[in-house]
N, CA, C and O atoms as CSV, one atom per row, in Angstrom:
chain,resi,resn,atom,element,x,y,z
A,1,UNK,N,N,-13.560,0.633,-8.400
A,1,UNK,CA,C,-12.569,-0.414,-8.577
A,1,UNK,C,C,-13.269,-1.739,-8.850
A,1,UNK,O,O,-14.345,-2.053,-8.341
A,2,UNK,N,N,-12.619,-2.433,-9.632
A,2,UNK,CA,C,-13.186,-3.556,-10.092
A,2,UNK,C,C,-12.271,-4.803,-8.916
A,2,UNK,O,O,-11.126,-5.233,-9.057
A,3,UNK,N,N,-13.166,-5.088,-7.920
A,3,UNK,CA,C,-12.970,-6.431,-6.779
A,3,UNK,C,C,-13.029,-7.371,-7.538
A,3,UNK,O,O,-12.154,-8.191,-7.263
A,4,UNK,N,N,-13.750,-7.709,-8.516
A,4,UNK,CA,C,-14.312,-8.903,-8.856
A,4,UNK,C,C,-12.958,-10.118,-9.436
A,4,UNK,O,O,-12.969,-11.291,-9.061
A,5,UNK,N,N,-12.085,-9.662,-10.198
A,5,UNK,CA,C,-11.302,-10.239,-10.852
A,5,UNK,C,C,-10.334,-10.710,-9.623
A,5,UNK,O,O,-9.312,-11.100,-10.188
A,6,UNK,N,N,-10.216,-10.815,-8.647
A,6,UNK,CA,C,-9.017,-11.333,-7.889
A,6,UNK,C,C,-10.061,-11.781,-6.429
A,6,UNK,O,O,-9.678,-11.446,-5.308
A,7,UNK,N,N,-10.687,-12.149,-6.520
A,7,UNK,CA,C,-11.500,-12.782,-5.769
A,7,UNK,C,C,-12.086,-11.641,-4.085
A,7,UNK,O,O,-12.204,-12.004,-2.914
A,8,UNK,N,N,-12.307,-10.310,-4.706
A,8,UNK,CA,C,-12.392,-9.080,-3.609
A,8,UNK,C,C,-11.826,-8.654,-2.975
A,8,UNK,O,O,-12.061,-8.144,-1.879
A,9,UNK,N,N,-10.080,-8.896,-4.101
A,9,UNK,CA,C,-9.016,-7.820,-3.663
A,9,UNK,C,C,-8.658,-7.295,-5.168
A,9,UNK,O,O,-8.989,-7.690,-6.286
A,10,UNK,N,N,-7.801,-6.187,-4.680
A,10,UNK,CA,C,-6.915,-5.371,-5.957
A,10,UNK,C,C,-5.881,-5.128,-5.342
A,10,UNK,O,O,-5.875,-4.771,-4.164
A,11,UNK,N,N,-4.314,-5.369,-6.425
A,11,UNK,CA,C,-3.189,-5.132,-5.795
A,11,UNK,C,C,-3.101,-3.595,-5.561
A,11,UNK,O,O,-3.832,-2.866,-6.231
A,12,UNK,N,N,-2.135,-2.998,-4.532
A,12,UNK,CA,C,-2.258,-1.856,-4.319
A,12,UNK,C,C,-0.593,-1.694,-3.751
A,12,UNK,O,O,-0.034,-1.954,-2.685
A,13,UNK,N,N,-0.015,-0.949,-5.471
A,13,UNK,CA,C,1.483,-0.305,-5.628
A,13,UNK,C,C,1.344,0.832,-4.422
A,13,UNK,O,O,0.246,1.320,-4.157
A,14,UNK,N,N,2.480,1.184,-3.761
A,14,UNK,CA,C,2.850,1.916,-2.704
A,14,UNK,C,C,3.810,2.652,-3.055
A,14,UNK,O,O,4.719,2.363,-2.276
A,15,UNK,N,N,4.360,3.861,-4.143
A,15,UNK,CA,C,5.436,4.974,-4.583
A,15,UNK,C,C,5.313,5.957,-3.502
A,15,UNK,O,O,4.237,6.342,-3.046
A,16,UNK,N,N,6.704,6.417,-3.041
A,16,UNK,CA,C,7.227,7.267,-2.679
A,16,UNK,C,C,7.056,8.580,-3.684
A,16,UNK,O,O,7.920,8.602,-4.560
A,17,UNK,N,N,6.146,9.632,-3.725
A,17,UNK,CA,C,5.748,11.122,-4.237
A,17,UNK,C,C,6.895,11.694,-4.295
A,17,UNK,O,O,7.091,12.511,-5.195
A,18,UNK,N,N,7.870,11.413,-3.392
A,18,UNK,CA,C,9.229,12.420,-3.887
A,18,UNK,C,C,10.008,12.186,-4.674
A,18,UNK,O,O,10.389,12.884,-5.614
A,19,UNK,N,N,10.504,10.563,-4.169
A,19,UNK,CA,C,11.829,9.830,-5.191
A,19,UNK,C,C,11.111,9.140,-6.598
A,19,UNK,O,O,11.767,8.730,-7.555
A,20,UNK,N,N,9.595,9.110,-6.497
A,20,UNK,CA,C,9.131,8.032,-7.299
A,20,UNK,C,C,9.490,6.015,-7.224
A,20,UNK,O,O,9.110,5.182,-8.047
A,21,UNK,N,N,10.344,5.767,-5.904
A,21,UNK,CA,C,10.890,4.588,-5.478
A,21,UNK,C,C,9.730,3.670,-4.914
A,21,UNK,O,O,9.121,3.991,-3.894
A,22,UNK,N,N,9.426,2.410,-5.684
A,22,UNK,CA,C,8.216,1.723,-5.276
A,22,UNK,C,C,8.799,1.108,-4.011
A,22,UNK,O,O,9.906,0.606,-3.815
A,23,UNK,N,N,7.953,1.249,-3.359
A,23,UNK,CA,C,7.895,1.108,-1.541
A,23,UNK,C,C,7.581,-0.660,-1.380
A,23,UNK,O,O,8.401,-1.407,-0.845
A,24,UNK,N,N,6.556,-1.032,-1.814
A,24,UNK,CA,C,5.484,-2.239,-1.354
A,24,UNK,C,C,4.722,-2.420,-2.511
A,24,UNK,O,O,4.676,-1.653,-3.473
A,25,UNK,N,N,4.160,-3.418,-2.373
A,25,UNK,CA,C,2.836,-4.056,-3.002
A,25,UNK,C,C,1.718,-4.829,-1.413
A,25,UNK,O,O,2.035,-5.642,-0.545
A,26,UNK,N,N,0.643,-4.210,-1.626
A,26,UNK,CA,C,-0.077,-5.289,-0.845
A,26,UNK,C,C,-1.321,-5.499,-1.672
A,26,UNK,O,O,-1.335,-5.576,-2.900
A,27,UNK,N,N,-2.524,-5.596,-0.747
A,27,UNK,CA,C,-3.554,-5.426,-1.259
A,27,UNK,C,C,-4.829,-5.301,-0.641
A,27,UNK,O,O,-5.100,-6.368,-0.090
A,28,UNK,N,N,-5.579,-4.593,-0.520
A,28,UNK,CA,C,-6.454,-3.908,-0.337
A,28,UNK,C,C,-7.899,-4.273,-1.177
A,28,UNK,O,O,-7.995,-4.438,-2.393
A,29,UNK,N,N,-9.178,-4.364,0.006
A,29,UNK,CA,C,-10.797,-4.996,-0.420
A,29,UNK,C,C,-11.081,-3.836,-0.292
A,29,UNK,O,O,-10.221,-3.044,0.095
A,30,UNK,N,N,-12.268,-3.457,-0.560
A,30,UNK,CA,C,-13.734,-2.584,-0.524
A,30,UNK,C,C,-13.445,-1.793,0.834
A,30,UNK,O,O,-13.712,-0.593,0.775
A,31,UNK,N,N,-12.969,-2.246,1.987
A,31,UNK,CA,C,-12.971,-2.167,2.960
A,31,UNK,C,C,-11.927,-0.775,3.765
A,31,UNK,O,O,-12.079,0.196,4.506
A,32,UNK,N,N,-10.468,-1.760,2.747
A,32,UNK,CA,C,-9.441,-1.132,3.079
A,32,UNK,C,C,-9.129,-0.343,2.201
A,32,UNK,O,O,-7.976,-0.012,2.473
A,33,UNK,N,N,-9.622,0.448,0.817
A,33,UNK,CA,C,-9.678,1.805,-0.073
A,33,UNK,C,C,-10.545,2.279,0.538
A,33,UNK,O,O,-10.359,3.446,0.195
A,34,UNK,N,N,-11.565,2.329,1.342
A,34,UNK,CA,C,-12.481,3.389,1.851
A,34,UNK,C,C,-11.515,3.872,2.923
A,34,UNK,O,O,-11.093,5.025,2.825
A,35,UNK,N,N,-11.059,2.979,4.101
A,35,UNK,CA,C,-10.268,3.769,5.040
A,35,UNK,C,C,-9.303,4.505,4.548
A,35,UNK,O,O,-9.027,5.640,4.937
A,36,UNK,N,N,-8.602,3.736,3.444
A,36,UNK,CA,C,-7.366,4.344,2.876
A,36,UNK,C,C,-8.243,5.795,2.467
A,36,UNK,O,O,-8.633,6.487,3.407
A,37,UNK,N,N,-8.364,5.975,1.890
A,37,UNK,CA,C,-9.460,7.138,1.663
A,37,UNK,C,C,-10.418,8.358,2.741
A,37,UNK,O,O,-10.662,9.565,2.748
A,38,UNK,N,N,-10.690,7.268,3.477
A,38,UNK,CA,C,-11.236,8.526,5.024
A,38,UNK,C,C,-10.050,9.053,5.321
A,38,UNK,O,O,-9.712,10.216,5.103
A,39,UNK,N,N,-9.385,8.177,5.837
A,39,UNK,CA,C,-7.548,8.423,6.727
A,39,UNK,C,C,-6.997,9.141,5.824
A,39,UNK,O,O,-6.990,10.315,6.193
A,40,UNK,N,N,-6.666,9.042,5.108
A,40,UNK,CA,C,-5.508,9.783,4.710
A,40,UNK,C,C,-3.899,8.866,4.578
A,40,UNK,O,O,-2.796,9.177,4.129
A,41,UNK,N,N,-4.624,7.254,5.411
A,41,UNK,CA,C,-2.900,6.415,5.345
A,41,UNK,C,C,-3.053,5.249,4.886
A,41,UNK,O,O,-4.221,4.870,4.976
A,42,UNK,N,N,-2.527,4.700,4.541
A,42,UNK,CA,C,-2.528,2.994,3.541
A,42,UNK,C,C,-2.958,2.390,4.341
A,42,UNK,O,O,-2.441,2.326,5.456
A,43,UNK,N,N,-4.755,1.348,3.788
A,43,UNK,CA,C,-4.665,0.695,4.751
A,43,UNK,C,C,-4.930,-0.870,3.602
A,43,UNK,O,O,-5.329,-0.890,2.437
A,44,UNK,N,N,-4.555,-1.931,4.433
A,44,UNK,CA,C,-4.566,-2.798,3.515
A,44,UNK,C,C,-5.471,-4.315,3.925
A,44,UNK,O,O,-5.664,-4.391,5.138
A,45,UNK,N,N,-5.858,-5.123,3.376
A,45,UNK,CA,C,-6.113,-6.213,3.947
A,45,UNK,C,C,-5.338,-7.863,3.812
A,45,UNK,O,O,-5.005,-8.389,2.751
A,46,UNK,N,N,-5.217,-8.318,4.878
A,46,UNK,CA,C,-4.156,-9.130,5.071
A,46,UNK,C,C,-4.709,-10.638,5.256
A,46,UNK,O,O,-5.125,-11.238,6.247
A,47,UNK,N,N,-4.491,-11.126,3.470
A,47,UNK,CA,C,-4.245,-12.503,3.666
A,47,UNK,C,C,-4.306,-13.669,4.069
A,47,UNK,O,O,-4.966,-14.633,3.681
A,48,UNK,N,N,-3.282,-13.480,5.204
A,48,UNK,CA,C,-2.924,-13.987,5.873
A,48,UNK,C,C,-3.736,-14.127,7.348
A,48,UNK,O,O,-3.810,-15.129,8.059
A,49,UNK,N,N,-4.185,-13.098,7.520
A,49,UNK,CA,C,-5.096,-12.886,8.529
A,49,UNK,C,C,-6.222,-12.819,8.637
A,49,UNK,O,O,-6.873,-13.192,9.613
A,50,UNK,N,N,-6.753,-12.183,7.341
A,50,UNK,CA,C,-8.106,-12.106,6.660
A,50,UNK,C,C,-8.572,-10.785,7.892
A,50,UNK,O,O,-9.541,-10.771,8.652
A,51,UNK,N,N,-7.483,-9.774,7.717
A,51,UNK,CA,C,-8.019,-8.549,8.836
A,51,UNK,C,C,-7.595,-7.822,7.779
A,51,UNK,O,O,-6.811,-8.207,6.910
A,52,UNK,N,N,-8.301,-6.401,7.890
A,52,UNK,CA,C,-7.243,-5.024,7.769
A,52,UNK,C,C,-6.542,-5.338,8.447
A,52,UNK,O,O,-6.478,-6.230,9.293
A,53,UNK,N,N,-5.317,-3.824,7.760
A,53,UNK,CA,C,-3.950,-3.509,8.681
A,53,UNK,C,C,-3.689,-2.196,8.190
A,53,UNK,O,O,-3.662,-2.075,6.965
A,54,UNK,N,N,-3.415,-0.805,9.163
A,54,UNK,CA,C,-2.760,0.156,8.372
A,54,UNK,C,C,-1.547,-0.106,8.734
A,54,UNK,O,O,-1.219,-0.595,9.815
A,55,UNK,N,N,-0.572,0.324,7.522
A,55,UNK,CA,C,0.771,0.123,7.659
A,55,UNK,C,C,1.254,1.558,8.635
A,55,UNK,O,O,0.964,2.751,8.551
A,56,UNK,N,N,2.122,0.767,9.565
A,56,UNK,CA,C,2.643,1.416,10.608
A,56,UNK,C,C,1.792,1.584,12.256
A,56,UNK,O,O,2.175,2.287,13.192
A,57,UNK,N,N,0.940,0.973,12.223
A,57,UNK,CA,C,-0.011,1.238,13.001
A,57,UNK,C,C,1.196,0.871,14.352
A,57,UNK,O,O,1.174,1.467,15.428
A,58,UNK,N,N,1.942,0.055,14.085
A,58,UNK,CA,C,3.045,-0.639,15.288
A,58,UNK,C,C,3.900,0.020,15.215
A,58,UNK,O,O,4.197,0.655,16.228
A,59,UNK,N,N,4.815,0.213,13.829
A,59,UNK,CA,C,6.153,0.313,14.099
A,59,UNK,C,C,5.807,1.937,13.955
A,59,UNK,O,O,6.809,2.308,14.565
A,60,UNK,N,N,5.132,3.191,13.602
A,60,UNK,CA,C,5.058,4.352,13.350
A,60,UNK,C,C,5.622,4.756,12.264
A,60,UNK,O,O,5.923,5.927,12.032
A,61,UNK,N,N,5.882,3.382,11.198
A,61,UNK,CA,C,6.142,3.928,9.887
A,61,UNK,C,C,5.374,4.259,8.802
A,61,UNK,O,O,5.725,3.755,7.735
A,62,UNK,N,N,4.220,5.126,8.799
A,62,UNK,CA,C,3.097,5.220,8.490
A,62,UNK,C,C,2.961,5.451,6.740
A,62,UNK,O,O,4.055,5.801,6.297
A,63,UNK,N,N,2.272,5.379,6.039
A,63,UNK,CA,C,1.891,5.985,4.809
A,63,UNK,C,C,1.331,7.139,4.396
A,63,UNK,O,O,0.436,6.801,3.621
A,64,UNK,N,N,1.360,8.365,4.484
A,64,UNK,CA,C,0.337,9.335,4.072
A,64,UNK,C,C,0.293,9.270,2.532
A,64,UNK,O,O,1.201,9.023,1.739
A,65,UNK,N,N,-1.033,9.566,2.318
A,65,UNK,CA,C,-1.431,9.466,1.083
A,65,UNK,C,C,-1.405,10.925,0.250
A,65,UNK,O,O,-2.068,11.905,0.589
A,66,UNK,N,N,-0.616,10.877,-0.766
A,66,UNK,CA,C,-0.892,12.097,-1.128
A,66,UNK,C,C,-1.719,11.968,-2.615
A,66,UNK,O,O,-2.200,13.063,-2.907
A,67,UNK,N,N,-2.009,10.920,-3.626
A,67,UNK,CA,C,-2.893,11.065,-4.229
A,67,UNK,C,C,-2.656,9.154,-4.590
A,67,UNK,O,O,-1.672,8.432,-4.431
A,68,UNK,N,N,-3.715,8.936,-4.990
A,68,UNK,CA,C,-4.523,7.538,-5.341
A,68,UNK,C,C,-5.029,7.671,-6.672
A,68,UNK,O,O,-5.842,8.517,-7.043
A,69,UNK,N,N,-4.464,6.729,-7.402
A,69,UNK,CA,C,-4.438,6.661,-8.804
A,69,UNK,C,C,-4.809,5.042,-9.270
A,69,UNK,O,O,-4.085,4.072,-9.046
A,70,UNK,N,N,-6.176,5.021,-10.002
A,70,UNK,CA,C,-6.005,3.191,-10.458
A,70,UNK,C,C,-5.814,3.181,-12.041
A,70,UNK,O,O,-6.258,3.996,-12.850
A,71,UNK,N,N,-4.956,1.922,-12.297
A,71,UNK,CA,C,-4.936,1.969,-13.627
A,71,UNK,C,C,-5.903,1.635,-14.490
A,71,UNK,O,O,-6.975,1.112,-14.189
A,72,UNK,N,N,-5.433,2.016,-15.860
A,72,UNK,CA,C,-6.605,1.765,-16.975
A,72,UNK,C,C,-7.823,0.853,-17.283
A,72,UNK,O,O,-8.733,0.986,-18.102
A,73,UNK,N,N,-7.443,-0.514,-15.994
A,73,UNK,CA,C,-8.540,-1.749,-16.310
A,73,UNK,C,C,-9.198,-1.725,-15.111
A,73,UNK,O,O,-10.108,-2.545,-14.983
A,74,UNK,N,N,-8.891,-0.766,-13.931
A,74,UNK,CA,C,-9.431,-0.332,-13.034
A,74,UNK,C,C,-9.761,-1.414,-11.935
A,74,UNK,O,O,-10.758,-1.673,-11.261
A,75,UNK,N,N,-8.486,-1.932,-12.049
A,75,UNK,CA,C,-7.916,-3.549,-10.734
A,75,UNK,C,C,-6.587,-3.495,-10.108
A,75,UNK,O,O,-6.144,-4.477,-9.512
A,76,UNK,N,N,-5.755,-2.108,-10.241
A,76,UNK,CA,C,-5.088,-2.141,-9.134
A,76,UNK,C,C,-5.130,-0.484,-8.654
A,76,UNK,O,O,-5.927,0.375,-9.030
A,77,UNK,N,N,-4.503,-0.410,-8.125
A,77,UNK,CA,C,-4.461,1.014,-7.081
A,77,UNK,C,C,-3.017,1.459,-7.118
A,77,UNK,O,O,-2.102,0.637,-7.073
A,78,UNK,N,N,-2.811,2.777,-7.200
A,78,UNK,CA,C,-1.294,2.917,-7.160
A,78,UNK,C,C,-1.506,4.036,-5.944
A,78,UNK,O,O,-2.294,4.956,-6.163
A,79,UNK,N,N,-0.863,3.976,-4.756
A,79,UNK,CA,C,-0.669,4.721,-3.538
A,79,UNK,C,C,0.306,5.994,-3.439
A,79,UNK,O,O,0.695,6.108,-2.276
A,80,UNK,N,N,0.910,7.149,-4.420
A,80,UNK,CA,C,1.528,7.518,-3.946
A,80,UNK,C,C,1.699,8.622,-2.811
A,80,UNK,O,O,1.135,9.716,-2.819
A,81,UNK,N,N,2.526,8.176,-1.884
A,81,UNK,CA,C,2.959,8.480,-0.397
A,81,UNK,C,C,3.881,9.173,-0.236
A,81,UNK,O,O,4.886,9.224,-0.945
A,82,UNK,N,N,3.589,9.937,0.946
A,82,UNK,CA,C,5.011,10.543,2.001
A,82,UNK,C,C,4.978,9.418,3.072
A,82,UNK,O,O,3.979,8.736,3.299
A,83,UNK,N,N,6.142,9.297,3.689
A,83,UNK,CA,C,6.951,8.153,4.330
A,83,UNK,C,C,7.256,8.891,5.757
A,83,UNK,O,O,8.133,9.750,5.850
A,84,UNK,N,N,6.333,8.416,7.018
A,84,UNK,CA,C,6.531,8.892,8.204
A,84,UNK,C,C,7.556,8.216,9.019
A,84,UNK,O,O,8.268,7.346,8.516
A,85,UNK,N,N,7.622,8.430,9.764
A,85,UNK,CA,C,8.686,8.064,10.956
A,85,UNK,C,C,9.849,7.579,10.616
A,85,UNK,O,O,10.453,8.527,10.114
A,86,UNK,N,N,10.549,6.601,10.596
A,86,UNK,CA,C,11.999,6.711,10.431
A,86,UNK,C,C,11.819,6.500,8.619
A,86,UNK,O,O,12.856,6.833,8.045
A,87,UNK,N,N,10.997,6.144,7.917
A,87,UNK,CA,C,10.860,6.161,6.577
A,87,UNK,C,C,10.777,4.590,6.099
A,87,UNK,O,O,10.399,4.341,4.954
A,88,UNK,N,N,11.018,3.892,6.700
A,88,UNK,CA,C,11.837,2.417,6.341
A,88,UNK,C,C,10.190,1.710,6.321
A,88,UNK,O,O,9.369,1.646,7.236
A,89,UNK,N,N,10.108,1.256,4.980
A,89,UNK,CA,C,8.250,0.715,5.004
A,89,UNK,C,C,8.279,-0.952,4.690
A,89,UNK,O,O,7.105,-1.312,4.598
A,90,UNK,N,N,9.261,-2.174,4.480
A,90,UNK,CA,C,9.603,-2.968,4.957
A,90,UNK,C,C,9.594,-3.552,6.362
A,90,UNK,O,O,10.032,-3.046,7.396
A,91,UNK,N,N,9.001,-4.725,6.176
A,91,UNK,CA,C,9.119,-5.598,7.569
A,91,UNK,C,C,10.475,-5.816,7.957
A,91,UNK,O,O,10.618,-5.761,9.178
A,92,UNK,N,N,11.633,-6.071,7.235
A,92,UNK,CA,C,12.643,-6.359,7.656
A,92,UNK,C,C,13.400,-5.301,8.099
A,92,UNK,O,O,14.536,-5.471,8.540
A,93,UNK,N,N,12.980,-4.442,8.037
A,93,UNK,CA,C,13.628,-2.342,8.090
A,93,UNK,C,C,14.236,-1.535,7.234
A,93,UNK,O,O,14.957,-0.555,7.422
A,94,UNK,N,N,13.794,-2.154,6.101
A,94,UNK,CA,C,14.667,-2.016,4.703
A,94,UNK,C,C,13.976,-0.865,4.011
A,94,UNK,O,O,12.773,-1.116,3.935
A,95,UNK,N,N,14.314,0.427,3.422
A,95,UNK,CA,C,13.423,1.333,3.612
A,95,UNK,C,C,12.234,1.149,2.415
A,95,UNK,O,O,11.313,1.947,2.237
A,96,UNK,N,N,12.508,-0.285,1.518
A,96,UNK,CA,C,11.825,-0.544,0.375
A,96,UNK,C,C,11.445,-2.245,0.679
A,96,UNK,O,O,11.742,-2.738,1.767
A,97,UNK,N,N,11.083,-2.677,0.107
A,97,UNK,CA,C,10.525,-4.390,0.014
A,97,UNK,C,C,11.328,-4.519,-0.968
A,97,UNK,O,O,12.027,-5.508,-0.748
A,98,UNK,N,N,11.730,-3.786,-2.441
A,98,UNK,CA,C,12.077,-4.208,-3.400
A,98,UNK,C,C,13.979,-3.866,-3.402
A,98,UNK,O,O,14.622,-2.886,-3.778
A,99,UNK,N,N,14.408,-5.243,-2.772
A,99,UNK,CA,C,15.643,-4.813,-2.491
A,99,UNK,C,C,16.736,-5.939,-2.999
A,99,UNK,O,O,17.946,-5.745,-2.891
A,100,UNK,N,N,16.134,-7.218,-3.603
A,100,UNK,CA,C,16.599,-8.291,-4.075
A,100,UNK,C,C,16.331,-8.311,-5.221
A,100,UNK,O,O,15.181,-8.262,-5.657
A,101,UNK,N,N,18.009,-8.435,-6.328
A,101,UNK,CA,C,18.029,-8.425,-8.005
A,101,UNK,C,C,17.810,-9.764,-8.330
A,101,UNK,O,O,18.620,-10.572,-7.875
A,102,UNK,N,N,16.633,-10.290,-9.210
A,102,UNK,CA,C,17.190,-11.371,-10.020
A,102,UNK,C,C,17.586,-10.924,-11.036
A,102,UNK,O,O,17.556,-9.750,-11.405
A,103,UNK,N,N,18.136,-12.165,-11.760
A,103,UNK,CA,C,18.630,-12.257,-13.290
A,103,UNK,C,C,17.738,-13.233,-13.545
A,103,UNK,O,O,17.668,-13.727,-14.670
């Protein structure tokens, strides 16, 4: 993966393997595609915190990974997942992030 272009992150799409329904966007360093990769579950690095985080580690709404795909310029990551515990992969409990239409 190419870190370099976003200052030693790459965005990292989160699809649902069954419905094909994009889940999330976060993003993920050097750090957090290797775990994502040992584990087997999304792990990401946060921003905001300047930590990893696997998703669900709190609420038990976990990510399993069922295959990891980057696109053609080889700067983002596409995650697609099975959806553990109650399914809902939103902070707000919404079972998607992508839940508001603009025009």
């Amino acid at each position: 993966m190419d870190f370099d272009k976003f200052h030693g992150l790459v965005p990292a799409v989160v699809q649902d393997d069954a419905s094909n329904e994009v889940l999330m966007v976060g993003f993920m360093n050097a750090e957090a595609l290797r775990l994502t990769r040992e584990t087997g579950y999304v792990t990401f690095y946060s921003r905001t915190r300047n930590a990893l985080w696997t998703k669900g580690e709190t609420s038990g709404n976990r990510l399993k990974v069922v295959r990891l795909l980057a696109d053609c310029d080889d700067d983002t990551v596409l995650a697609r997942v099975q959806r553990l515990g109650d399914g809902n992969v939103c902070h707000t409990g919404a079972r998607t992030c992508f839940t508001e239409e603009i025009a």
